[in-house]
C-alpha positions, 0 to 999 in steps of 0.5 A: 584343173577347172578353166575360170573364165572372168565374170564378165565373160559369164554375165555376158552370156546370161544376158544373151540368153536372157535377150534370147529368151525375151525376144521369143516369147510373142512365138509362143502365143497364138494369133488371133483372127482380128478385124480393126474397125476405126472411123475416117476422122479418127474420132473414136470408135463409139458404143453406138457402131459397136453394137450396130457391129456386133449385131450384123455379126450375130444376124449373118450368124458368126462367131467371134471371140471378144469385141474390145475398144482401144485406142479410139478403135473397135477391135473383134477377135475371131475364133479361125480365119474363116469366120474373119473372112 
């Protein structure tokens, strides 16, 4: 004899599975070293500072992965911590 428990009690477990599953997900990737750079008023962030930034980054000769804007900020990944420090 094979147990048949209702649907409900089936479709429950798939969508806590699934929440699981979804809730995972951030663990999987790695974090990035990041220095977030904004202005005292909360004007945007504009071209003008990112390239004084990403030139005092080059002359002190570090290394960084990406330099991005969002949300009115300037946001510059690093490849390890040491070279966020």
């Amino acid at each position: 004899m094979i147990n048949q428990y209702p649907l409900w009690k089936y479709l429950l477990i798939l969508g806590v599975l699934l929440f699981g599953i979804v809730y995972a997900l951030p663990n999987l990737y790695g974090q990035d070293p990041a220095v977030q750079i904004s202005s005292r008023g909360g004007e945007p962030v504009g071209a003008p500072i990112r390239d004084k930034a990403v030139a005092t980054l080059e002359k002190a000769d570090i290394r960084y992965k990406s330099v991005t804007e969002h949300d009115g900020r300037l946001l510059i990944r690093f490849h390890d911590s040491e070279a966020q420090l």
